[in-house]
N, C-alpha and C positions, 0 to 999 in steps of 0.2 A: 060333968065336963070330961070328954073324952081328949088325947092329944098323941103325933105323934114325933119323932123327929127323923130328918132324913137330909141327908149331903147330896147334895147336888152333883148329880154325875153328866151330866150336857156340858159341852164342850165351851159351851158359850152361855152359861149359866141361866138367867129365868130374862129375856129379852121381852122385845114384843109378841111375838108370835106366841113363846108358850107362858108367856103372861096373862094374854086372851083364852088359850084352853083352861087356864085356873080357874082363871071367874066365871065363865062356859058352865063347870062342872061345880064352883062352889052354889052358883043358879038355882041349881037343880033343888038345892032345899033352903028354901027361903025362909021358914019356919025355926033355921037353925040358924045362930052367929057363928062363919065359921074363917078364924083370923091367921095370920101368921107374922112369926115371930125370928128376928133378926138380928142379932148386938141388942135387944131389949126394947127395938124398937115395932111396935104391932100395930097391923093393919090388917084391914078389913077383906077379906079375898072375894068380893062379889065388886070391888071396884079397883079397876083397870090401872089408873093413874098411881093409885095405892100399892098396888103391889109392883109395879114397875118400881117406884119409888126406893123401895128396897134395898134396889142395885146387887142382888144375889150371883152372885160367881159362879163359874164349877169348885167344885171341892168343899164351898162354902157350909153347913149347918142352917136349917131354921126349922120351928117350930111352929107344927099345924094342931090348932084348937078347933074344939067343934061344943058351941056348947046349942040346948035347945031342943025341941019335938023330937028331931031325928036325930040326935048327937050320934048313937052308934051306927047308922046308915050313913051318915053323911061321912063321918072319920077313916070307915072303914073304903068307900068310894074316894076319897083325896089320898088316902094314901094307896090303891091300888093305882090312880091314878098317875102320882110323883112316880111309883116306881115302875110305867109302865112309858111315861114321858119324860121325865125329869132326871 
């Protein structure tokens, strides 16, 4: 199990729009579970409702797991991702 953590820098914290590029790019490895984690509560980042669900701020903290076939492909691709969108 791979994981990493990262504060929300968007102004308007994890909405619709870069809700849908999360699960877009958690997609891409479907071989891997790969969840995220908020005040303790986790969900699934390949579904949309789920991680909207959230409700992620700016400033806020959460934690991206990746466990599975591609754990350090996929970990190291969500978190260039957070810090290239998020």
């Amino acid at each position: 199990m791979k994981s990493f953590t990262y504060v929300i820098k968007d102004e308007l914290g994890i909405h619709a729009r870069p809700a849908g590029l999360v699960v877009r790019e958690a997609k891409k490895f479907p071989e891997t579970q790969i969840t995220m984690i908020k005040n303790g509560k986790e969900v699934n980042c390949q579904k949309l409702m789920r991680v909207m669900s959230l409700g992620v701020r700016h400033g806020e903290s959460v934690l991206v797991r990746a466990e599975g076939a591609n754990e350090d492909e996929a970990i190291a691709a969500m978190e260039a991702f957070f810090k290239a969108n998020l």
